[in-house]
Backbone as numpy.savetxt, mean C-alpha at the origin, in Angstrom:
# Nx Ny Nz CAx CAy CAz Cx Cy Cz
5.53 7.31 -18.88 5.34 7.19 -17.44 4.45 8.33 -16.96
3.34 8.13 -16.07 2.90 8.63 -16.10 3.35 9.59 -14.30
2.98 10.80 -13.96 3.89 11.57 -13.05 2.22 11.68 -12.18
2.31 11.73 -10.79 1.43 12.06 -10.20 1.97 13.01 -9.03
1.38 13.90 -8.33 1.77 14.79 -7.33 2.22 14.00 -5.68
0.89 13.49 -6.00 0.91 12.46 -4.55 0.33 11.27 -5.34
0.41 10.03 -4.51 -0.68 8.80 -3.74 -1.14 8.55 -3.11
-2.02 8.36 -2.72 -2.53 7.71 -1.72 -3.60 6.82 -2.05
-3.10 5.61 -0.61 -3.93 4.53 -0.91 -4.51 4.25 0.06
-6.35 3.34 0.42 -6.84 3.78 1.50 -7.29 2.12 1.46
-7.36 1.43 2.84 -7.96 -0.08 2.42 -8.56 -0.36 4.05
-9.40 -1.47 3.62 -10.13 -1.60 5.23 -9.49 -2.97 5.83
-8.44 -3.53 5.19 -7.60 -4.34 5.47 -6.61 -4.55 6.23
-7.05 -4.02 7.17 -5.20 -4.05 8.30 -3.82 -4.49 7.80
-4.10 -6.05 7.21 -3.32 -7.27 7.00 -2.79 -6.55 5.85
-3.53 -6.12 4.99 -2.75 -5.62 3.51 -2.02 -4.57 3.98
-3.11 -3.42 4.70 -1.82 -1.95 5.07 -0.55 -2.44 5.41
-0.87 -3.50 6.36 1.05 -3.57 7.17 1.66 -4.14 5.91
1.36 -5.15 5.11 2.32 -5.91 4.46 2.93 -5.08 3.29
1.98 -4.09 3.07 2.12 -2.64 1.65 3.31 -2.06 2.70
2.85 -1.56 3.74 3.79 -0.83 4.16 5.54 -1.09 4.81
5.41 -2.64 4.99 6.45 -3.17 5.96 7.34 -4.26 4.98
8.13 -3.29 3.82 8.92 -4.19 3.00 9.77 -5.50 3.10
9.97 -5.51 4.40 10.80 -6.35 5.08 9.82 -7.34 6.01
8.70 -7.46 5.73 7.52 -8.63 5.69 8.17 -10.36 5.63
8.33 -11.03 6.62 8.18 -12.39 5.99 7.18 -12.53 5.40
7.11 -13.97 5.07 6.27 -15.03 4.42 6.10 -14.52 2.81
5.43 -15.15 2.63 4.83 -15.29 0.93 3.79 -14.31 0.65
4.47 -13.21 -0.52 3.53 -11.96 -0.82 2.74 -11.75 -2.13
1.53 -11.56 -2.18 0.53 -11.50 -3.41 1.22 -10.72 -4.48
1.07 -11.46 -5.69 2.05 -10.37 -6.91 1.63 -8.51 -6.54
0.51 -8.85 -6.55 -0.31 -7.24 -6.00 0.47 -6.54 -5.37
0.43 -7.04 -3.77 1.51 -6.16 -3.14 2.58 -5.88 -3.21
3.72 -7.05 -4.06 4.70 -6.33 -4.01 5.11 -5.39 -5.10
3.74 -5.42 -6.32 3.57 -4.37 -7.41 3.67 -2.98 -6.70
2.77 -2.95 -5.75 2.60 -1.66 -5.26 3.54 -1.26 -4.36
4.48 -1.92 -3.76 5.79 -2.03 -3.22 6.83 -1.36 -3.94
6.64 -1.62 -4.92 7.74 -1.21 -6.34 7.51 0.31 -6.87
5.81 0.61 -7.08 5.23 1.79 -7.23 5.55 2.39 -6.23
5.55 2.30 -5.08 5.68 3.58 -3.95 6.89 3.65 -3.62
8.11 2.87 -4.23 9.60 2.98 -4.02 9.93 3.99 -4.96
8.93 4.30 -5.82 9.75 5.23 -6.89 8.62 6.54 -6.99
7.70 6.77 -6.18 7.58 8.10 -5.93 7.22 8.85 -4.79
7.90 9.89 -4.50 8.45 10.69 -3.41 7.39 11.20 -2.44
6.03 11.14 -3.10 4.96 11.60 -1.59 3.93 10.86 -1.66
3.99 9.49 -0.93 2.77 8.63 -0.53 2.56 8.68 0.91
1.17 7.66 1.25 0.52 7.72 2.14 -0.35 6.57 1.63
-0.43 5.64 3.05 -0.83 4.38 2.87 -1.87 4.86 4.20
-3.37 4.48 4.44 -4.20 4.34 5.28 -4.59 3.52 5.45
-5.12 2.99 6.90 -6.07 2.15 7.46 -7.51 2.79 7.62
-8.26 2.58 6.87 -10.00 3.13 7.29 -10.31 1.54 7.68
-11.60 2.14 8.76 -12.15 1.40 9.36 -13.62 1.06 8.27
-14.25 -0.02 8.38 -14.81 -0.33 7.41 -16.54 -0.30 8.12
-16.94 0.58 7.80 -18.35 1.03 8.27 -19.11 0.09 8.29
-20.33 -0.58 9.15 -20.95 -1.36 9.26 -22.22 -0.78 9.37
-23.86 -0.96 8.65 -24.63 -0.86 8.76 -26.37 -1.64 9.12
């Protein structure tokens, strides 16, 4: 297993941040998210962001 200090995860997805962050989500969830659901239940200093997604 591998040990990290922190996480953090950064996405321009609104829809994904809330559903990563809000375990108790209805509806039907991508194997993805609730992988990473499982990962951030078992270590002690994360941080989930919303960035805004730059347009040029």
């Amino acid at each position: 297993k591998q040990i990290y200090d922190e996480v953090t995860i950064q996405s321009d997805n609104l829809g994904i941040v809330i559903s990563i962050s809000d375990s108790k989500t209805e509806g039907p969830k991508s194997t993805l998210i609730r992988r990473i659901q499982q990962i951030l239940a078992n270590e002690e200093k994360w941080s989930l962001r919303y960035v805004h997604r730059i347009c040029s």
